[in-house]
C-alpha positions as CSV (number, residue, x, y, z in Angstrom):
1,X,-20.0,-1.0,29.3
2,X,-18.3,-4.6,29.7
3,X,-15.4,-4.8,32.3
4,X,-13.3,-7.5,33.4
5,X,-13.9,-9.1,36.5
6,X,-11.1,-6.3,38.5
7,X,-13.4,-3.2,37.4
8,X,-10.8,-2.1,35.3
9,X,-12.2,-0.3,31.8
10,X,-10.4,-0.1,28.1
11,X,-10.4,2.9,26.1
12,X,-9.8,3.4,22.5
13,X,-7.7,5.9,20.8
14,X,-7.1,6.2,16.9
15,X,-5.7,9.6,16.9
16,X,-3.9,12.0,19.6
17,X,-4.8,9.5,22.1
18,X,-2.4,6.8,20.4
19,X,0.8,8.7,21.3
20,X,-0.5,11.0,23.7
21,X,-3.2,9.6,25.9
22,X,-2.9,11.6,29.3
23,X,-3.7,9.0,31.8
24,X,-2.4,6.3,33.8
25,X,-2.7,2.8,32.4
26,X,-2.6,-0.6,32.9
27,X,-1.5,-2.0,29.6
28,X,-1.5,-0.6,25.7
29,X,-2.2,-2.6,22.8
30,X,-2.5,-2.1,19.0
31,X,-6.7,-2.6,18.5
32,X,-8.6,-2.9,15.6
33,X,-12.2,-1.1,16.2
34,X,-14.6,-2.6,12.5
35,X,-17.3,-0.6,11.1
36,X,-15.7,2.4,11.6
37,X,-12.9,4.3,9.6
38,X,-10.2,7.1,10.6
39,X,-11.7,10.3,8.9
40,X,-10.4,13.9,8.9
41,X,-14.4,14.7,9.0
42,X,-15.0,17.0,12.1
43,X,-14.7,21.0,11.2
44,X,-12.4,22.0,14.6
45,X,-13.4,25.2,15.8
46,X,-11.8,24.7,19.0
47,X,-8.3,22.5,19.4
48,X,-7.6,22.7,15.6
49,X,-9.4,26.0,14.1
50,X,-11.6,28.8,14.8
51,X,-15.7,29.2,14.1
52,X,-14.2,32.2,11.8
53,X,-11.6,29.7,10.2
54,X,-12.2,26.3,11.1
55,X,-9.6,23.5,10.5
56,X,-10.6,19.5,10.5
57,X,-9.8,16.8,12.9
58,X,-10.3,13.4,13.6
59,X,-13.1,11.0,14.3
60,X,-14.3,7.8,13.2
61,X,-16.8,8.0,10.0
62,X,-19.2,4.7,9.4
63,X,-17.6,2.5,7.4
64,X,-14.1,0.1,7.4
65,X,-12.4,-0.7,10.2
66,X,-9.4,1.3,12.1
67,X,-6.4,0.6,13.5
68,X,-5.3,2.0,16.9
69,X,-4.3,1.5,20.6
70,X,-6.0,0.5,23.3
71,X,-5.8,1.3,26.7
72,X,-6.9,-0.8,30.0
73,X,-7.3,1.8,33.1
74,X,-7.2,0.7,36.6
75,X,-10.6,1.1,38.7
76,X,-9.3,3.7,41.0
77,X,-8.3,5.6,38.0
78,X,-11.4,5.0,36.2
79,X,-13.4,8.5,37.4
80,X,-10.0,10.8,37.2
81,X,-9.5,9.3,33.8
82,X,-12.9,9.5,32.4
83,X,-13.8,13.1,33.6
84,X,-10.1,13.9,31.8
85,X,-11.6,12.2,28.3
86,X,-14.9,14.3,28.4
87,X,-13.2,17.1,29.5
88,X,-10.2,16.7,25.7
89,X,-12.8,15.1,23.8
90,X,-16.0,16.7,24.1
91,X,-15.3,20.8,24.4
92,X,-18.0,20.8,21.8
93,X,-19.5,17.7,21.7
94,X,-18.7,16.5,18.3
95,X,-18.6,12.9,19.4
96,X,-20.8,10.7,21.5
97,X,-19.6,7.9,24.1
98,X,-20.3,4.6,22.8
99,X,-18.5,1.0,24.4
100,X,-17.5,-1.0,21.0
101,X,-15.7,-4.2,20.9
102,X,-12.2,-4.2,19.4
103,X,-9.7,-6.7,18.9
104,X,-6.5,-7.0,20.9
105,X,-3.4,-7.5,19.0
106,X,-3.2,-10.6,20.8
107,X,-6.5,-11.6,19.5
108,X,-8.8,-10.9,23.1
109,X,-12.1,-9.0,22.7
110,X,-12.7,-6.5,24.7
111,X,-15.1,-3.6,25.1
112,X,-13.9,0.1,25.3
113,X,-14.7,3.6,25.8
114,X,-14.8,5.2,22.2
115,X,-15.6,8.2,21.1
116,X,-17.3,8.2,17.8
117,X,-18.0,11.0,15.3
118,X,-21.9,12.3,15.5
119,X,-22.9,13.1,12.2
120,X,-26.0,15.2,13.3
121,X,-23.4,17.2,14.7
122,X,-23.2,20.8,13.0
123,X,-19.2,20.1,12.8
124,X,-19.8,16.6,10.8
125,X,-17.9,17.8,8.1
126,X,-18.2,14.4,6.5
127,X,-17.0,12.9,3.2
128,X,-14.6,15.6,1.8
129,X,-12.2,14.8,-0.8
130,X,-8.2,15.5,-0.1
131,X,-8.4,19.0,-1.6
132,X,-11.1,20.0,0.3
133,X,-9.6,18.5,3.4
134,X,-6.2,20.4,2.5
135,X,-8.2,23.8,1.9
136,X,-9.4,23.6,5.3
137,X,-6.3,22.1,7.2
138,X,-3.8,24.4,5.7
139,X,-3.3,27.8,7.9
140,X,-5.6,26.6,10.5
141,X,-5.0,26.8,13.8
142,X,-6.2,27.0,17.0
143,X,-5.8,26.6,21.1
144,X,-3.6,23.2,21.0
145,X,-2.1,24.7,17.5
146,X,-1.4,24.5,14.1
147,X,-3.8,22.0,12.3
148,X,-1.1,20.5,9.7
149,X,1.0,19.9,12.7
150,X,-2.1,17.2,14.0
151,X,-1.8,15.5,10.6
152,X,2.1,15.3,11.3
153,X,1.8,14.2,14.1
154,X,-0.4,11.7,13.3
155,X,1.5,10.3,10.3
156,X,4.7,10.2,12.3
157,X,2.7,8.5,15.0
158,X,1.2,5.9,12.7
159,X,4.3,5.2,11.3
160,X,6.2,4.5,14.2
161,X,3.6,2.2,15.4
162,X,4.1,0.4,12.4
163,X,0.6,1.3,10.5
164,X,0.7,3.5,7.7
165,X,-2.3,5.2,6.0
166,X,-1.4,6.5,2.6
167,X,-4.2,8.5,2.5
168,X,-2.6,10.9,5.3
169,X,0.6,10.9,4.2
170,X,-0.9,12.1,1.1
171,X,-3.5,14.7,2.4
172,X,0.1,15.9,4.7
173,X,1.8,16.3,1.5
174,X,-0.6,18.4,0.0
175,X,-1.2,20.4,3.0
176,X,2.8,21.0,3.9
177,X,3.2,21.8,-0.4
178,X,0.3,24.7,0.2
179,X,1.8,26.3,3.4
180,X,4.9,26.3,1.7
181,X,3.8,28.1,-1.2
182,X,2.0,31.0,0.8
């Protein structure tokens, strides 16, 4: 993993970790991670759902390019902070660690801590069409919650960052249409 000359390390977040990272930092920018996409593509049996009724979350599918924030962490916060990420990001290890290069909204390059989506995983849920998605994220929950209110909380997010992805707003309109209806 590259670092700048201080020590200090980045981290990238294009979900929960946008609006709600849970660790000191240095700085926060918008990023732009390519070759990777935003993806409701991992079957949560853990934050999100249960292994008897799991829900879907995050992670970053091959493919396009994301938009998201990243964070530069201090070098005396660097072990705190990383045992903190493996401890939310990994309680099943549905991702692997992997130092990608993104692009700074002020145009540096930097390397950062991501955590991408391992599609050997059994939870890969991988390409799933909005319906399916909306089957699986409506009436899930599980220890952090409901899962429609992650995609709410991600669309509201997004939105006030300034970035929207229609493709969510859609899949939380379907998904907030269905839960009404039961």
């Amino acid at each position: 993993m590259s670092r700048a000359d201080s020590g200090e390390r980045w981290v990238f977040g294009y979900g929960s970790l946008m609006w709600r990272p849970g660790f000191p930092f240095l700085e926060r920018q918008h990023a732009t991670l390519h070759g990777r996409r935003r993806a409701f593509c991992i079957y949560s049996v853990h934050h999100r759902g249960t292994y008897e009724r799991p829900g879907l979350v995050l992670g970053l599918a091959p493919g396009g390019a994301v938009r998201g924030k990243a964070y530069r962490v201090a070098q005396a916060d660097w072990p705190a902070t990383y045992d903190y990420l493996r401890e939310r990001e990994q309680p099943t290890e549905t991702y692997y660690e992997s130092s990608t290069s993104l692009r700074l909204a002020d145009g540096r390059r930097v390397e950062a801590l991501t955590f991408l989506s391992d599609v050997k995983h059994p939870q890969w849920a991988g390409v799933l069409s909005l319906e399916r998605q909306c089957e699986l994220i409506a009436g899930a929950t599980g220890l952090s919650g409901r899962n429609v209110d992650y995609v709410r909380d991600l669309v509201e997010h997004l939105r006030a960052e300034g970035l929207r992805d229609r493709a969510m707003e859609r899949l939380l309109a379907m998904v907030e249409a269905r839960e009404a209806a039961t």
